[in-house]
Structure formats: C-alpha cells, structure tokens
N, C-alpha and C positions, 0 to 999 in steps of 0.2 A: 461411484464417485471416489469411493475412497482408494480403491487399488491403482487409479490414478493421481494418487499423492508419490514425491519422493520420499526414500527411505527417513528419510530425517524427521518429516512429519510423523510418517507411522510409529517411530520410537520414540512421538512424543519429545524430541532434542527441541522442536524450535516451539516458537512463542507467537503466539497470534495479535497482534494488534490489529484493533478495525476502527473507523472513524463512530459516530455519534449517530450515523445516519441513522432514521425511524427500522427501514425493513433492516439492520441487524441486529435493531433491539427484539425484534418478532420473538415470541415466545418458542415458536418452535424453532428458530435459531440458535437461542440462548440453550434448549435442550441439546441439539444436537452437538453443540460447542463442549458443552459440559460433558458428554458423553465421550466426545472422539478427540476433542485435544484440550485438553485439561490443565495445558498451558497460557489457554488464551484469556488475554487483559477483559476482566468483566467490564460492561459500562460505566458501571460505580466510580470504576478505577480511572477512567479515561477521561482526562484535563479538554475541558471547553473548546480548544483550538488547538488541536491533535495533528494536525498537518506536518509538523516534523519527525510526528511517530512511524508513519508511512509510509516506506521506502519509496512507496508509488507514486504515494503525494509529493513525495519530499524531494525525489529525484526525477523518476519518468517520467510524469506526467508535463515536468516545466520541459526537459528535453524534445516533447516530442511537441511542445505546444510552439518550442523555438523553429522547430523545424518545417512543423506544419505551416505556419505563417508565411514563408517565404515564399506558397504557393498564390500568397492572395485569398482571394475569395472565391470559392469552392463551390462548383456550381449544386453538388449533386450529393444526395449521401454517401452513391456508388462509391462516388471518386471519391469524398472523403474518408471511406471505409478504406479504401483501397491505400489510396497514402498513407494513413497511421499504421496499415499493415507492414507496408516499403519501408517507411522509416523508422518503425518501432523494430522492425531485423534489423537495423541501421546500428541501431544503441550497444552496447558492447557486453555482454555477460560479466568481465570487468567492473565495466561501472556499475551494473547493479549490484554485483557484488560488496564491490568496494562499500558503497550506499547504506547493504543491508548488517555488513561489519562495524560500521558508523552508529548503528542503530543504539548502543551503550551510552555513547558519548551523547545524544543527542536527548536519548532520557535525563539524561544529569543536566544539561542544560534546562530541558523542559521544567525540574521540579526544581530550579533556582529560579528559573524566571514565573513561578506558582499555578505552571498548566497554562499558561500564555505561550503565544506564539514566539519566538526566540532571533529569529533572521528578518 
C-alpha cells in the first residue's frame, strides 16, 4: 500500500486529517498512522464537526452529489457506481487542488468557530 502513496506522503510533507468515524479510531489504525505518517491529526485533536477539515467532505463529495442528482433516481448500484466514476473524472485536479491549499484557512476558521461547523 504504501509504495502507492505520492512522493509527498512518503516524506512525510503532508498532513493527515480524517473524520471521527468509529473504524478510524480502530486501534490497529491509529498504530499504523503512528507508524507511517506521523503527521496525522490524532482523534483527540479532531473538533466534533470536522467536515470542513476534509477536502473530500468539504469539496468532492458536494460536487459530485450536485451532479449526481441531475440523473434522478438511479436504478441500480451498477449505474450508480458507474456515474460517480463519469463524474468524479468530471471534477478538475484544479479544484481539488485549490480545495486542499484552502485547507489552512479553513482550520483557522474551524478553531474560531470552537470545532463547529463554519459554512
């Protein structure tokens, strides 16, 4: 897994943030976090309503929920599987970019508004 990380992770440059959810509090998570990126925000750390921390949460996720919608109601998993594929190559390496350089500015919001949600 890990020789399919980018160079960035492997030297440790970037920063891990993950939501609250149960399986990434998993013990054998938190080892292997500790172990291989030494950057990443512990649970401890991570304000109640984290959703601006997430580049995923914060940006893809509503992108592709915009775009998914215009299909209606989706018969099949297939084809649901298959859309968020189509449209998720849709979204622009740009924008998530942009999104995940944003990432500074959106902690300093989070820790004025006391780990509440901020938007």
């Amino acid at each position: 897994m890990l020789e399919n990380l980018p160079y960035s992770l492997k030297a440790n440059l970037a920063i891990l943030c993950k939501d609250k959810a149960s399986r990434h509090a998993a013990e054998t998570v938190q080892t292997f976090l500790d172990v291989e990126m030494p950057r990443f925000i512990q649970n401890a750390n991570i304000p109640p309503s984290s959703l601006d921390l997430n580049p995923f949460d914060h940006c893809v996720w509503s992108l592709l929920k915009e775009r998914v919608n215009k299909y209606g109601l989706i018969p099949s998993f297939n084809r649901l599987a298959k859309i968020l594929k189509d449209e998720g190559e849709v979204i622009s390496q740009q924008v998530i970019h942009d999104n995940i350089n944003s990432w500074m500015s959106r902690v300093r919001k989070v820790e004025r508004s006391r780990g509440f949600h901020t938007e």
